[in-house]
Each structure stands twice: as structure tokens, then as C-alpha cells.
TORNUDREN-113730 format. One line per 3 residues: number of its first residue (from 1); their letters; for each residue z, y, x of C-alpha. Coordinates in Angstrom, 2 decimals, decimal comma. Example, Ala and Ser with C-alpha at 12.3 -4.5 7.8 and 13.67 -1.06 7.14 Angstrom:
REM TORNUDREN-113730
1) as) 7,80 -4,50 12,30  7,14 -1,06 13,67
***
This chain:
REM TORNUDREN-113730
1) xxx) -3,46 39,45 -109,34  -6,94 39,49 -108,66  -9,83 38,87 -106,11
4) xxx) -9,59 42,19 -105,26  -6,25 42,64 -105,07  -4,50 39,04 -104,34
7) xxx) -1,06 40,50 -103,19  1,90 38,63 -105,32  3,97 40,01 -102,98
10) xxx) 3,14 43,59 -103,72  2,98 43,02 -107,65  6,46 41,16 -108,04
13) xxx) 8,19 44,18 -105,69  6,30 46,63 -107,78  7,06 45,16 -110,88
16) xxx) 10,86 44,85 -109,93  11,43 48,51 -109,07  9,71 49,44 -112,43
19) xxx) 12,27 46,68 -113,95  15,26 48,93 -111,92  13,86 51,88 -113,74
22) xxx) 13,85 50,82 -116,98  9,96 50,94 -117,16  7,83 49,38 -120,12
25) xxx) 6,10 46,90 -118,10  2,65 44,87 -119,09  1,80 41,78 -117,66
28) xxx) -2,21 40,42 -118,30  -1,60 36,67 -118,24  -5,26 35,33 -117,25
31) xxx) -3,92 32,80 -114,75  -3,35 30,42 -116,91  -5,80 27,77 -115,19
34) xxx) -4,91 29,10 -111,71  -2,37 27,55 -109,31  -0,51 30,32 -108,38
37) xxx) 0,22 30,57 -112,19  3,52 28,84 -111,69  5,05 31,47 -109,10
40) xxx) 4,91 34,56 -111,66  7,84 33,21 -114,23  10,05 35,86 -112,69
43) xxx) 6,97 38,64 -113,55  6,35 37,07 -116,98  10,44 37,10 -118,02
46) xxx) 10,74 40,79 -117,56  7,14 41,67 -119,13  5,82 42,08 -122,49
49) xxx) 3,29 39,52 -121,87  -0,05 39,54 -123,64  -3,66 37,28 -122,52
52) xxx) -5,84 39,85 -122,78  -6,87 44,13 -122,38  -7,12 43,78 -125,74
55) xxx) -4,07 43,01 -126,67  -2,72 45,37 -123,90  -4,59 48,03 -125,38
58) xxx) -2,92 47,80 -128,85  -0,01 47,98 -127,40  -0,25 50,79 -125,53
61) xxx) -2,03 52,76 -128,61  0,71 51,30 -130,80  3,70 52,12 -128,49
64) xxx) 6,17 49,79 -126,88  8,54 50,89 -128,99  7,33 49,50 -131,92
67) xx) 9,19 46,37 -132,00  7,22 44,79 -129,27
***
């Protein structure tokens, strides 16, 4: 979700067929000030959650895999 691209729609239907086919998925959690932070529990329970690239980035260089 962004200003650029504010479809929750779009993300949660994405997000589920990646879910359907067993796909690591990453969710960014930078809404947490936002209201529309409360409708993405569904998004967040089948995501390895981080709050920030950062952390996203050491996950992808470290692998899913590895326990995360």
C-alpha cells in the first residue's frame, strides 16, 4: 500500500494467490500510524512480516529458509 499504488483490494488478492502457491511472501509493515492499518491482519497472518527494506533485504540475502 502506497500513494502510488493505494489498491488493498489488489494486494490482499495478490497476496492470496501467492498464499495458494505456496509462495514466500514479504509484507513491509509501515502502516502502523495509518487507519487502514487495521484491515491488513489477514495480509500480516500469512506474511513474514518485517518494518522496514532493511529488514526485508536481510531476508531475502539470508533466504527464507533460514528459520525465518
Amino acid at each position: 500500500m502506497d500513494s502510488f499504488n493505494p489498491s488493498g483490494y489488489g494486494m490482499s488478492l495478490e497476496v492470496g494467490y501467492a498464499k495458494g502457491k505456496n509462495k514466500p511472501i514479504l509484507y513491509i509493515d509501515n502502516m502502523t500510524t495509518d487507519y487502514r492499518n487495521k484491515y491488513f491482519g489477514m495480509v500480516r497472518s500469512v506474511s513474514t512480516v518485517v518494518h522496514s527494506v532493511k529488514e526485508a533485504r536481510d531476508i531475502i540475502i539470508g533466504g527464507f529458509n533460514s528459520g525465518v
